[in-house]
Phi, psi and omega in degrees: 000134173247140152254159206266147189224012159312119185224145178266195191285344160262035173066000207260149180295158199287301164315315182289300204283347180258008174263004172279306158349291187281328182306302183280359166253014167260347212279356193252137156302326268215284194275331166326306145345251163009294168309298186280009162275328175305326193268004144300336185214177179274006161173157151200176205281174143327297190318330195246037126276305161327280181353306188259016207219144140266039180291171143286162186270336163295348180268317190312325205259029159248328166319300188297313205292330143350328208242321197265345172271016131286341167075025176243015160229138150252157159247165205218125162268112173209121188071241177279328202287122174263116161254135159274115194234166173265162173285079203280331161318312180258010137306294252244327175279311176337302235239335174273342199270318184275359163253339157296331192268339174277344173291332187287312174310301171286340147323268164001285159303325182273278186168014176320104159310146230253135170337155138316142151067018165299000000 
């Protein structure tokens, strides 16, 4: 087996800090929440979030900035109105990264042989 020995500046392999990263901005109920009213419909406002929430709108709108300095929300400004939408590009990196670590994991446990260079 080989391993990799990339590492960032806090010693965590580079890829491994930014899916903990997105792990820890998932990590609250709340934007879980959050994610999945976004990922109903194509963008909406705070207000329309509040809505779907039994939050304050200050706590949602603390919620967003969690979600959006992790980058798996943006917002579009328009006019007075802030819309929040998902990244889908970084859904999509997300989402292949954490089925790979789980492919590696149910490897890892069941005795499943493992790829060349795992």
């Amino acid at each position: 087996m080989t391993v990799s020995k990339k590492t960032d500046a806090a010693g965590a392999p580079g890829d491994c800090r930014a899916l903990a990263e997105l792990f820890r901005a998932l990590s609250h109920p709340a934007r879980i929440e959050i994610v999945r009213t976004l990922a109903s419909c194509e963008a909406a406002c705070c207000g329309e979030i509040v809505e779907c929430l039994p939050l304050a709108q200050s706590t949602v709108s603390q919620h967003l900035s969690v979600l959006r300095e992790a980058g798996l929300v943006e917002r579009r400004d328009d006019g007075r109105c802030c819309h929040y939408s998902l990244r889908a590009e970084v859904i999509e990196r997300f989402s292949r990264e954490v089925g790979d670590l789980f492919a590696l994991l149910r490897a890892a446990t069941t005795g499943a042989p493992r790829a060349p260079g795992d």
